[in-house]
N, C-alpha and C positions, 0 to 999 in steps of 0.2 A: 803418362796418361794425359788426354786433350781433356780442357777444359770444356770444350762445347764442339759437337761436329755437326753442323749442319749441311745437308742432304740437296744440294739444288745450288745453282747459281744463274739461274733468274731471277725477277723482280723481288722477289720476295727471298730468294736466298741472299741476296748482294742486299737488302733493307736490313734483315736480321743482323747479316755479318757489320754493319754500319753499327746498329744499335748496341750489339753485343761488346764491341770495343769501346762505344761509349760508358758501356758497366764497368768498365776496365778488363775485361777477359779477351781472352786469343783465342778464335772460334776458327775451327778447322773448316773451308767451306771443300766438298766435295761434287764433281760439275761429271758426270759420265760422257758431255760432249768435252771438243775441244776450244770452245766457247764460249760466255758468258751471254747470257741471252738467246740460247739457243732457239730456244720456239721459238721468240720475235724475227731472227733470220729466215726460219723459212714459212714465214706466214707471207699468205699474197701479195704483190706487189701494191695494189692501192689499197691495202688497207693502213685505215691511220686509229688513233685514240676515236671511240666514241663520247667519252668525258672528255672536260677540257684540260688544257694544262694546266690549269690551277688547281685542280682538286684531283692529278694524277700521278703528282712529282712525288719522288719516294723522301724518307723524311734527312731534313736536313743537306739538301739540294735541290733548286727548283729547276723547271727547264729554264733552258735559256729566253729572255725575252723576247728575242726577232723569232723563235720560232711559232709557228699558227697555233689557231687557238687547239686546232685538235690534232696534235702532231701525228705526220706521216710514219707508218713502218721503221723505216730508215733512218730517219730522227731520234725514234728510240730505239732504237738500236746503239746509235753514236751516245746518244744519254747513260745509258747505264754499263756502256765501255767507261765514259769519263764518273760515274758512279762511284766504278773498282775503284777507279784510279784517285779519285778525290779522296777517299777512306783508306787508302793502300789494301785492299782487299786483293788478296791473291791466291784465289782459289785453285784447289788442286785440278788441274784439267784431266779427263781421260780417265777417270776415277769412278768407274759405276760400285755401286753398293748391291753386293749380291743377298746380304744379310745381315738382319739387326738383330741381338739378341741380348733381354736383362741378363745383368749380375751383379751381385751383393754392392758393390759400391759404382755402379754405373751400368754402361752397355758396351757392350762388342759388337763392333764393326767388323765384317767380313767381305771385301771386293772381288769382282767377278776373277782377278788374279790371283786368287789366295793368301793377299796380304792380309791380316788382322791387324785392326785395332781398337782400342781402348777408350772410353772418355766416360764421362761424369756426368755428360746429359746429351742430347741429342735432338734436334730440332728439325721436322722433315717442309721441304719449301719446294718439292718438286712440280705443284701446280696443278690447274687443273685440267689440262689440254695438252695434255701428256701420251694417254692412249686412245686413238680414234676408235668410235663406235659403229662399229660394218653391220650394217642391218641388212636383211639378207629378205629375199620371197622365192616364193615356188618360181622356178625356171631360171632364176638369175644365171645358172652358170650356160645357160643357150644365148646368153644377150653376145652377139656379133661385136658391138664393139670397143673400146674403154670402157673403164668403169671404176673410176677414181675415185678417194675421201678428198674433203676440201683439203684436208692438211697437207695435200701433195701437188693442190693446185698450185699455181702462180701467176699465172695470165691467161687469157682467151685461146694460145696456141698451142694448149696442151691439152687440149679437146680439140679433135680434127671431128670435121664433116658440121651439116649447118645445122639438124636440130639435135638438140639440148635438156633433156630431163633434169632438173634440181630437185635434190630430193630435200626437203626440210626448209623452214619457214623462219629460223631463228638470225642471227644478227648476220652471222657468214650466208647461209643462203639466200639472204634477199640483196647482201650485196654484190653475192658472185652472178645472180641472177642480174643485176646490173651491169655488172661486166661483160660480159657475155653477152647481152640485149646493144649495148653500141657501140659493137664490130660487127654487127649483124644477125647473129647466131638468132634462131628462133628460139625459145627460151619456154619452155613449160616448167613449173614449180607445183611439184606436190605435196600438200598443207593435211595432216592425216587429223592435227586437233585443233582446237578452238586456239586461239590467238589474243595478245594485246598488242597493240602497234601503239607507240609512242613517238611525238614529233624530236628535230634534236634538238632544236630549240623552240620556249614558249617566251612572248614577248620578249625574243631578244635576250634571254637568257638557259643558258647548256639546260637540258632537260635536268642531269646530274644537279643541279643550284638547287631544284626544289626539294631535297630530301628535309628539308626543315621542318617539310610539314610532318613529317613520319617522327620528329622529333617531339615534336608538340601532343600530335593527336597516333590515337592506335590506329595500328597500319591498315585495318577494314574503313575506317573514320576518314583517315587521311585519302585512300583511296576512293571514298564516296562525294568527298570533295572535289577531287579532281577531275570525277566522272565529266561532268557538264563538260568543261571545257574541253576536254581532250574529245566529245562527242564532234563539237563545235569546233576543234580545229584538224579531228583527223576526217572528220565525215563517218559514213553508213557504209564501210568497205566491208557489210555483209551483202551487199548488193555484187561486189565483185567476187562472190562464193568464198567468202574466209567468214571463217565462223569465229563470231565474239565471243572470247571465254565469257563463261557467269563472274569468274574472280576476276577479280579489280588485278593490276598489274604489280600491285608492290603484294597484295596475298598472294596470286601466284608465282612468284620468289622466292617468299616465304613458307610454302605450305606442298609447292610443286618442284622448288627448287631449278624453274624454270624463265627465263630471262626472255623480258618482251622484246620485240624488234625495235630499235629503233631506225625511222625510217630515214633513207637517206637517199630515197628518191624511186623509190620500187614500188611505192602507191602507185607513182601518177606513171610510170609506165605500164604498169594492170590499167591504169582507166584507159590508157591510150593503146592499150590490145599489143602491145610489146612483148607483154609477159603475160601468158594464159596461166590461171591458176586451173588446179589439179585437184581433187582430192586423193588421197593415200592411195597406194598402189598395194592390188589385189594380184597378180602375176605377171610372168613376162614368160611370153614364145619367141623366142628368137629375138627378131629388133621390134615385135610388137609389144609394148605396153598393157596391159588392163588395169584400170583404175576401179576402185571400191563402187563407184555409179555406173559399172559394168561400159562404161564409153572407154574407147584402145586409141593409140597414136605410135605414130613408130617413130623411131628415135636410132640419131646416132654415136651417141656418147650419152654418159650418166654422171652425173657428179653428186656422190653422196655429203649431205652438209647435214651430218647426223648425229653430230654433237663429240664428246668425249667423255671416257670414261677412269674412274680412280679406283684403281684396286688395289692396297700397298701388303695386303696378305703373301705376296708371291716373296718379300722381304724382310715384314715381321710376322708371320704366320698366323692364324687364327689367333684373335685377342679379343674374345668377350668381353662388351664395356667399353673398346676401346675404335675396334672396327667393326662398321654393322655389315651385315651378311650378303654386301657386295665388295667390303675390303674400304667402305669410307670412315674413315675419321669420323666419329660420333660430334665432335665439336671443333674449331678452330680456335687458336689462342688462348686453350687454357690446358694445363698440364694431366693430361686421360690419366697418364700412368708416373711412377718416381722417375722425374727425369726424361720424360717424353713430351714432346706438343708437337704441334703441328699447325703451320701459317696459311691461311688460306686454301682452302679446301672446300669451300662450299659457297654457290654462288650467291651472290649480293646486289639487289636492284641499281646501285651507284657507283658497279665497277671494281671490279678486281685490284687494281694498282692504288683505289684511295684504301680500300680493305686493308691492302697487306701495310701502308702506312700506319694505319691503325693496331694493324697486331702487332707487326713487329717489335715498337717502344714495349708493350706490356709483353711480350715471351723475353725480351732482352732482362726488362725490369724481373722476374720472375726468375729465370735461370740465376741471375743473379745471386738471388734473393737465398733459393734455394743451397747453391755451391757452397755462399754463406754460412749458413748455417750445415753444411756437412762439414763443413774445415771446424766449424766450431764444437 
């Protein structure tokens, strides 16, 4: 029987599997691709960290110094190959988990090849940009021509023809709308809810530095603070038709479980008519468009940047308490069930990769904790 099998080797599975050997235990890591950092691979070519490298490095390796402050795709990528390799982590590759299921002194693992196995506890780090969310309207299957999720994008040349629909306002859509706006591509984005846009950095420091204040004061407090200035350094971009949420940016994270844009240069091409904003889209006839203000445009390619979705019911079945009634993890980094948890799962104003640093140590310390006392 394994002492510990964790479910993922991404950031947060290759963090666990680091911490878990520092409790002294041998965690089985199991990866359904055939590499460690899958998702990071086939994420767009410019995309880098929107945090900086100091408060993104997984624990107990930082990046390297000569790398930028907000490393490129590719960078991590290489980072958490030398990750495995620094921890001797060697996760099972090619290894998907068809099913988890309790029993008396642990859980059973079941892989899509009919192997089973065995272990004591089990810790799931499959992430949260795992399954794309296809948002669908009347007519869509008349639209003439692609009609892509971002997670399949990569560059500007995989959208042919020159106008451009972006569907969705959040961190990938406003930067794939920058991609796409300087190779030419006319560029409309459609914004369906109220918004917060955050700069990436304020005075010279990662927007990410300022969660201190969410330390100090409650997160409505902290966010009423902040207000002025972010008025003051992002402008009145209700003037370029995006609607300002009512919630302050760090409530709606926590309360919407929805992550503001940080901008990284999608403002000032809306002021500079680069990129026409949209509101939500009400149908589609063929390559014509209709938007919710009953105004049409036609279009030759779609890029949905519609977010992603966690459903782990298809693996551990219906678990009251444990998954809420879309299949998410009720909590991160704390044990729902004997011998369960689950790393990151739910998003966080300051980024994902400082998150999973944070849960990891405490699911490592816990497992632990736990095995402990069942040997005893």
């Amino acid at each position: 029987m394994e002492d510990v099998i964790v479910i993922g080797a991404g950031p947060a599975g290759l963090a666990l599997g680091a911490c878990l050997k520092g409790e002294g235990l041998s965690p089985l890591i199991l990866e359904r691709e055939e590499t460690v950092g899958s998702a990071w691979r086939r994420h767009y070519r410019r995309l880098a960290l929107h945090t900086d490298k100091a408060r993104s490095s997984l624990p107990g390796l930082p990046f390297p110094e000569d790398a930028p402050r907000y490393v490129p795709r590719a960078q991590v990528v290489a980072y958490l190959e030398r990750y495995a390799e620094a921890f001797d982590l060697q996760p099972r590759l090619g290894a998907e988990v068809a099913r988890a299921e309790p029993m008396e002194t642990g859980w059973h693992v079941t892989l899509t090849t009919g192997e089973t196995l065995a272990t004591r506890a089990i810790v799931f780090a499959t992430g949260v940009s795992e399954t794309p969310h296809f948002a669908t309207w009347p007519g869509l299957d008349s639209f003439p021509g692609p009609v892509i999720h971002s997670r399949a994008y990569h560059a500007p040349g995989d959208l042919p023809g020159e106008r451009v629909l972006v569907v969705g306002f959040g961190n990938s859509g406003g930067e794939l709308a920058i991609d796409l706006s300087e190779v030419g591509r006319k560029v409309d984005i459609a914004v369906r809810s109220p918004v917060n846009l955050l700069p990436k950095e304020l005075f010279g420091r990662p927007i990410g530095n300022w969660e201190v204040l969410q330390r100090i004061f409650p997160y409505r407090v902290a966010d009423a603070i902040t207000a002025p200035i972010l008025r003051w350094k992002m402008g009145n971009y209700a003037r370029l038709g995006l609607r300002k949420s009512e919630k302050g940016p760090i409530a709606q994270v926590r309360e919407d479980g929805r992550i503001p844009l940080i901008d990284l240069g999608t403002l000032d091409l809306i002021r500079r008519g680069r990129i026409k904003v949209r509101p939500g889209l009400s149908r589609i006839e063929g390559a014509l468009v209709t938007f919710d203000d009953d105004t049409s445009a036609q279009y030759d390619a779609i890029l949905l940047a519609t977010g992603y979705e966690v459903d782990l019911r298809p693996i551990l079945g219906p678990m009251p308490g444990v998954l809420d009634d879309t299949g998410r993890p009720f909590a991160s980094g704390e044990e729902l069930a004997p011998g369960l948890w689950f790393c990151s799962y739910h998003t966080v104003p300051n980024g994902q990769l400082r998150e999973i640093s944070r849960q990891a140590p405490v699911i490592a310390r816990a497992v632990a904790a736990r095995l402990t006392g069942d040997a005893a």
